[in-house]
C-alpha positions in Angstrom: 78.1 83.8 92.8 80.4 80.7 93.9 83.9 80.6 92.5 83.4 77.4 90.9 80.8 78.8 88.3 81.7 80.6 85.1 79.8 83.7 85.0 78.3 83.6 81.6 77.1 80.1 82.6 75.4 80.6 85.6 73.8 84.2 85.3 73.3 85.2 81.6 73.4 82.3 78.8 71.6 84.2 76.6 74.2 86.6 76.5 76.6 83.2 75.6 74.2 82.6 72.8 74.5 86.2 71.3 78.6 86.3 70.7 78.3 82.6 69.2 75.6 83.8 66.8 77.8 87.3 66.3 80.4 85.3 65.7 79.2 82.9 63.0 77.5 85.9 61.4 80.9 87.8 61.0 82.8 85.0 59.7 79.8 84.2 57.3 80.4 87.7 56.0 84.1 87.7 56.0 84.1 83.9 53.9 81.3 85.0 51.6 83.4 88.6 50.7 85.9 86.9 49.7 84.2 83.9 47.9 82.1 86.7 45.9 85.3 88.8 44.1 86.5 88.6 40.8 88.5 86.2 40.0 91.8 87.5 38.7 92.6 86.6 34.8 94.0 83.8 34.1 98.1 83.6 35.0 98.6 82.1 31.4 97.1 84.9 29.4 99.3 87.1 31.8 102.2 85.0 30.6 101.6 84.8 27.0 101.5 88.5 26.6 104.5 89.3 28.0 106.1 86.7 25.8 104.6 87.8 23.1 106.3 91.6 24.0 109.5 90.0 24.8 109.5 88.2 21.0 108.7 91.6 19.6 111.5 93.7 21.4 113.8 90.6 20.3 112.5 91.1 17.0 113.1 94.8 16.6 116.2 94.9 18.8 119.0 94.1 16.5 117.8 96.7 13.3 117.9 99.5 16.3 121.0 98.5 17.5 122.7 98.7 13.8 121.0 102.0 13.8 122.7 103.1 16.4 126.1 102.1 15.3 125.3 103.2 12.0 125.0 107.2 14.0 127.7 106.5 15.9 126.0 107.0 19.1 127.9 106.1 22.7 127.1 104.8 25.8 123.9 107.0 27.2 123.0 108.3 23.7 123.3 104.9 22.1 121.1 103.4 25.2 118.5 105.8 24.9 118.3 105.6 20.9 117.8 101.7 21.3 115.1 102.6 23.9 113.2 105.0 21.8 113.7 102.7 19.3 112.4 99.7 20.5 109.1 101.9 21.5 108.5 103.4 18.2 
């Protein structure tokens, strides 16, 4: 074999022929994996329902909070109350 030649070019072209065809076929499966999942649902319903949470803890917030005051409860205590609270 000169030094001039490539040796995929000059003794086996075939061989040259069989990675591009392994190639294509892996990146065909890699593309089509990918364009075949589930689409994730839909970042506004996401939104809406944690809006929708954070209007109902807003809501219910300031009745626990008065029920906490109204026991007297302190610091930790009162924290957890309004946590339980705010659950229930």
């Amino acid at each position: 074999m000169r030094s001039d030649q490539h040796p995929l070019k000059a003794e086996r072209p075939m061989s040259r022929i069989a990675c591009v065809l392994a190639a294509i076929i892996i990146a065909g499966t890699l593309t089509a994996g990918t364009a075949c999942a589930q689409n994730p649902p839909a970042a506004t319903s996401i939104a809406a329902d944690r809006a929708a949470k954070a209007a109902a803890i807003r809501k219910k917030l300031p009745a626990c909070k008065r029920q906490a005051t109204a026991q007297a409860l302190h610091l930790l205590e009162r924290r957890e109350f309004v946590r339980r609270c705010l659950r229930s």
